[in-house]
ZADO-1210 file (C-alpha; in nm, 4 decimals, padded with zeros to 6 digits):
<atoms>
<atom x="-04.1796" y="-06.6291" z="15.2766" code="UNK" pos="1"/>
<atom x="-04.0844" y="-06.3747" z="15.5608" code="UNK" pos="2"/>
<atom x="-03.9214" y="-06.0461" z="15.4418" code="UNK" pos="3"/>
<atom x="-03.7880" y="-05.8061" z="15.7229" code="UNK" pos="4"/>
<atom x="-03.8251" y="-05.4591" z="15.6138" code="UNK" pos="5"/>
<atom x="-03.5819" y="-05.1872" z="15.8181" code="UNK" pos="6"/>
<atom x="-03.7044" y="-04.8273" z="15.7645" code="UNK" pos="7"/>
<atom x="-03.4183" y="-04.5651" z="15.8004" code="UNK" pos="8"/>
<atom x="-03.1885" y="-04.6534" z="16.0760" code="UNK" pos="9"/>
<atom x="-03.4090" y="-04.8339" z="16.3160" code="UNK" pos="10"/>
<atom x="-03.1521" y="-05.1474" z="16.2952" code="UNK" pos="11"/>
<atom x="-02.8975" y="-04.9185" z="16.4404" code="UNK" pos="12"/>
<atom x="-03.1805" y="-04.8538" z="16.7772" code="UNK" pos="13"/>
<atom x="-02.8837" y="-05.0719" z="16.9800" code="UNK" pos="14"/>
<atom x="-02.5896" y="-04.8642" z="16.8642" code="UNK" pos="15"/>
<atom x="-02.7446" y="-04.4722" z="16.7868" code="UNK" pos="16"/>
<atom x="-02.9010" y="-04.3180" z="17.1128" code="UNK" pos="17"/>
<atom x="-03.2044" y="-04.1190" z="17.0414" code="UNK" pos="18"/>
<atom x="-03.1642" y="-03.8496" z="17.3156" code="UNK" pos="19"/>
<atom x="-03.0667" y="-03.5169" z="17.2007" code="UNK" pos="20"/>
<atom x="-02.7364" y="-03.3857" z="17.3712" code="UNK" pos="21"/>
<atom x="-02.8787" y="-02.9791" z="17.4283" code="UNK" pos="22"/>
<atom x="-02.7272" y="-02.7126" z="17.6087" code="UNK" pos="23"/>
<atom x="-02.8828" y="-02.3801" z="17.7350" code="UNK" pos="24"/>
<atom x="-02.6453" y="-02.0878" z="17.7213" code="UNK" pos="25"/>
<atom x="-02.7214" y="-01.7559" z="17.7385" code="UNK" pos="26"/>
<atom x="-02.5212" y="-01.5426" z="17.4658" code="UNK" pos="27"/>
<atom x="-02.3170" y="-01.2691" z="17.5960" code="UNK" pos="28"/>
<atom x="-02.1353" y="-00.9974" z="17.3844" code="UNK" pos="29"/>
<atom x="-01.8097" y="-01.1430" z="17.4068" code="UNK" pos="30"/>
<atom x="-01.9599" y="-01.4812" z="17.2349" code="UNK" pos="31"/>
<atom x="-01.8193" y="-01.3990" z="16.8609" code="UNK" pos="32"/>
<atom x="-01.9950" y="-01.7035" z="16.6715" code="UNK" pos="33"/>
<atom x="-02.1989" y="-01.9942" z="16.6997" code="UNK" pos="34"/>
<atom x="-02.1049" y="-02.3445" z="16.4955" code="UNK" pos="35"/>
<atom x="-02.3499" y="-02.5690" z="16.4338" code="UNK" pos="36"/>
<atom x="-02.2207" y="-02.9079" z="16.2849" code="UNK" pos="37"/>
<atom x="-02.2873" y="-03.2892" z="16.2519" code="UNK" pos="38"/>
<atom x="-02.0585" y="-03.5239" z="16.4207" code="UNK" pos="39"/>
<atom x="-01.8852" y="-03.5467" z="16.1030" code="UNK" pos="40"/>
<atom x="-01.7261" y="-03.2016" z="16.2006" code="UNK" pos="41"/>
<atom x="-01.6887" y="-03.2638" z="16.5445" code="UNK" pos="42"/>
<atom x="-01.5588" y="-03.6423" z="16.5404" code="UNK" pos="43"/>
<atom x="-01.2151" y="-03.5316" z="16.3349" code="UNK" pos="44"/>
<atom x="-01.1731" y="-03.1604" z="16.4127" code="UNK" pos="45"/>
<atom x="-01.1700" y="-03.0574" z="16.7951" code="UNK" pos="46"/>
<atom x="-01.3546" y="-02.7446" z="16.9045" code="UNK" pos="47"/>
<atom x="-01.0745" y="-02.5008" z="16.9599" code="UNK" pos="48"/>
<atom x="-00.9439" y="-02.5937" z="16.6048" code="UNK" pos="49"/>
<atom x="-01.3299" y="-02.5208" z="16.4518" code="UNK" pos="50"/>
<atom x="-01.2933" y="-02.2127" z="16.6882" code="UNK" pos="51"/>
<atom x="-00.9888" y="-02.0670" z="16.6147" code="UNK" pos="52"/>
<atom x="-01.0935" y="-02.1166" z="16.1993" code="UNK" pos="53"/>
<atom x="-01.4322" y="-01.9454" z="16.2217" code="UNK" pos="54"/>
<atom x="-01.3039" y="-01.6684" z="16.4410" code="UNK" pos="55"/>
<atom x="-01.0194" y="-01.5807" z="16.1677" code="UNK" pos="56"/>
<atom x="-01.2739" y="-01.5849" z="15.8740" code="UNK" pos="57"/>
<atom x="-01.4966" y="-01.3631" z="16.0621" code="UNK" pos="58"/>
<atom x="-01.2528" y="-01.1353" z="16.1305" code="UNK" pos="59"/>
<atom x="-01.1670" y="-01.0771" z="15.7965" code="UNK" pos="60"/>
<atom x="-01.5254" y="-00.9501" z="15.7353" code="UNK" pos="61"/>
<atom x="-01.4168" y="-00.6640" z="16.0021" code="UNK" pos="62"/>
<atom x="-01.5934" y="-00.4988" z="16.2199" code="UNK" pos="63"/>
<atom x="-01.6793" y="-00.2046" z="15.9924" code="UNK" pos="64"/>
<atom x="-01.7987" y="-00.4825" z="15.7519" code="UNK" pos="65"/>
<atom x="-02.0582" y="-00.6137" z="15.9526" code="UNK" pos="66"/>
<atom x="-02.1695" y="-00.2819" z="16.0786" code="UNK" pos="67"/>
<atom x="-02.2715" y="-00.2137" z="15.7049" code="UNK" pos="68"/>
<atom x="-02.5082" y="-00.5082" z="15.6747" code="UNK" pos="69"/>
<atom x="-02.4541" y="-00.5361" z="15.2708" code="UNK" pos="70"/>
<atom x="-02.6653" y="-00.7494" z="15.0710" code="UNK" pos="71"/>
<atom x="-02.4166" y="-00.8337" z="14.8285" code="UNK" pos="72"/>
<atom x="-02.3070" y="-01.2260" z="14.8145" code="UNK" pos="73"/>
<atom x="-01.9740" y="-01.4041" z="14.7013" code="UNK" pos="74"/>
<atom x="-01.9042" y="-01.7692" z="14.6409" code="UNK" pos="75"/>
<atom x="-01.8513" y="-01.9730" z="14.9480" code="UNK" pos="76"/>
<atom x="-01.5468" y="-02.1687" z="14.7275" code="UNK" pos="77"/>
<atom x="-01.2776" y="-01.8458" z="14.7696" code="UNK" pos="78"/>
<atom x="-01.1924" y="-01.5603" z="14.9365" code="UNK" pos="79"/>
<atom x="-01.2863" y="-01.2368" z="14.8022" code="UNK" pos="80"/>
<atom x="-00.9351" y="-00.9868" z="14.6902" code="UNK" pos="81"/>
<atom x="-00.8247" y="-00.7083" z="14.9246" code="UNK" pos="82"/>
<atom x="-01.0608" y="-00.4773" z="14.7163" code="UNK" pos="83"/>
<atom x="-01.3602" y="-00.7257" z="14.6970" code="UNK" pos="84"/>
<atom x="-01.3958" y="-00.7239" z="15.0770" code="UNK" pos="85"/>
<atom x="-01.5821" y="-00.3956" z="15.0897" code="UNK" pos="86"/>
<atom x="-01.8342" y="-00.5798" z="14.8853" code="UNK" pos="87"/>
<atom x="-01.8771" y="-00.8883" z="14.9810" code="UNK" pos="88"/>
<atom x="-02.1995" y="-00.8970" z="15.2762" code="UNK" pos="89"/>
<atom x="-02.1590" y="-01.0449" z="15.6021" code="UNK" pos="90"/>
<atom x="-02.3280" y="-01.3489" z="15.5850" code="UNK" pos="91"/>
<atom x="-02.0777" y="-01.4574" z="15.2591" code="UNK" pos="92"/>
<atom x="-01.7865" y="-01.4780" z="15.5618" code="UNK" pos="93"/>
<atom x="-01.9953" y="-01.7334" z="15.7612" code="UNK" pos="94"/>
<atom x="-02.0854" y="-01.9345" z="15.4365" code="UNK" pos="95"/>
<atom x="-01.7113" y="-01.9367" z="15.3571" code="UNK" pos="96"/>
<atom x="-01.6343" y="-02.0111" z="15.7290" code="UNK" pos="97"/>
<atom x="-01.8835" y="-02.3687" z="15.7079" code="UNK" pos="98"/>
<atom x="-01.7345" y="-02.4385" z="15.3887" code="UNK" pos="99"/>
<atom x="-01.3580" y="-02.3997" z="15.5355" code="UNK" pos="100"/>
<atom x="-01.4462" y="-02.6215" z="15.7981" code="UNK" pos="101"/>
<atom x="-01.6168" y="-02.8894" z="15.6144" code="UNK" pos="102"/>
<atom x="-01.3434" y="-02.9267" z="15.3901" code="UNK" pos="103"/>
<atom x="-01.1175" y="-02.9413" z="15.6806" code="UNK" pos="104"/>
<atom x="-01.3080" y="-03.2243" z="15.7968" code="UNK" pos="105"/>
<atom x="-01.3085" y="-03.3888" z="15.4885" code="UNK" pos="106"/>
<atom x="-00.9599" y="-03.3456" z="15.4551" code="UNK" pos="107"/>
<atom x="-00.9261" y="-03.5248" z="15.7786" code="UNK" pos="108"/>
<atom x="-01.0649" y="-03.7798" z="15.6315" code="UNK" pos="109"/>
<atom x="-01.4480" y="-03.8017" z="15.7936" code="UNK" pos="110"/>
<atom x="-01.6474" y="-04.0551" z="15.7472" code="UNK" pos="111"/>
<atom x="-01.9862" y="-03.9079" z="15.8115" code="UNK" pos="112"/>
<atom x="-02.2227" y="-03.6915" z="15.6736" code="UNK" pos="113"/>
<atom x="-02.0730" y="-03.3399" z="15.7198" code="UNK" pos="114"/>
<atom x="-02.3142" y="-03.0492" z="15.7908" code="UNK" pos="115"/>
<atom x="-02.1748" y="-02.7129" z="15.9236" code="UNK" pos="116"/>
<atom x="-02.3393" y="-02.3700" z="15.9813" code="UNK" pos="117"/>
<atom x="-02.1662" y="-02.0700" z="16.1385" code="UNK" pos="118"/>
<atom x="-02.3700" y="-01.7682" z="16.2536" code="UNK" pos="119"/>
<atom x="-02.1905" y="-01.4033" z="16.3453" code="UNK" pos="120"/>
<atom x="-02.3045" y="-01.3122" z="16.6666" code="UNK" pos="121"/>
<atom x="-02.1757" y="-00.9622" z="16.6629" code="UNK" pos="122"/>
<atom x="-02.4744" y="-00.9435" z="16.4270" code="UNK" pos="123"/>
<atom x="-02.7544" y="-00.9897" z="16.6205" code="UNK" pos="124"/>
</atoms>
């Protein structure tokens, strides 16, 4: 008796391309954020949408927020209160930012895997 074995998705070689898409950009200082997501983000929410969300979460860190560079952390699953938000460190507002927009996606009903990272550029 024959038995085929497929290992991972090699039965899908026809349909899934193996060639990277990659872009080179150099970052400037008006570049705010970078998002970094699976096509489970991208093929239900468009790019101004997953633009416009990460921009307003970062701005709630404020400027004078990121400036600070606290090592505090909050939970990605809410928003911190008006007096929480001189606590909470700068990377918690990207964490919350990925988790908004995966559950955006997800609420747009997605239907693959679902990966999203934001970074603050004003950081670096």
């Amino acid at each position: 008796m024959k038995v085929k074995i497929f290992t991972g998705d090699k039965y899908l070689k026809p349909v899934v391309i193996s060639t990277p898409e990659i872009v080179i950009l150099e970052i400037t200082p008006e570049d705010e954020c970078l998002i970094i997501a699976s096509d489970g983000l991208w093929d239900v929410i468009p790019n101004e949408l997953a633009c416009n969300v990460a921009r307003r979460c970062l701005a709630e860190a404020g400027p004078k927020l990121a400036e600070r560079g606290l090592n505090n952390q909050t939970s990605a699953g809410a928003g911190p209160s008006k007096n929480e938000k001189d606590s909470v460190a700068p990377e918690a507002w990207c964490s919350m930012a990925a988790a908004l927009l995966a559950r955006l996606a997800l609420g747009r009903r997605s239907t693959d895997n679902i990966s999203v990272i934001v970074v603050d550029l004003r950081r670096c």
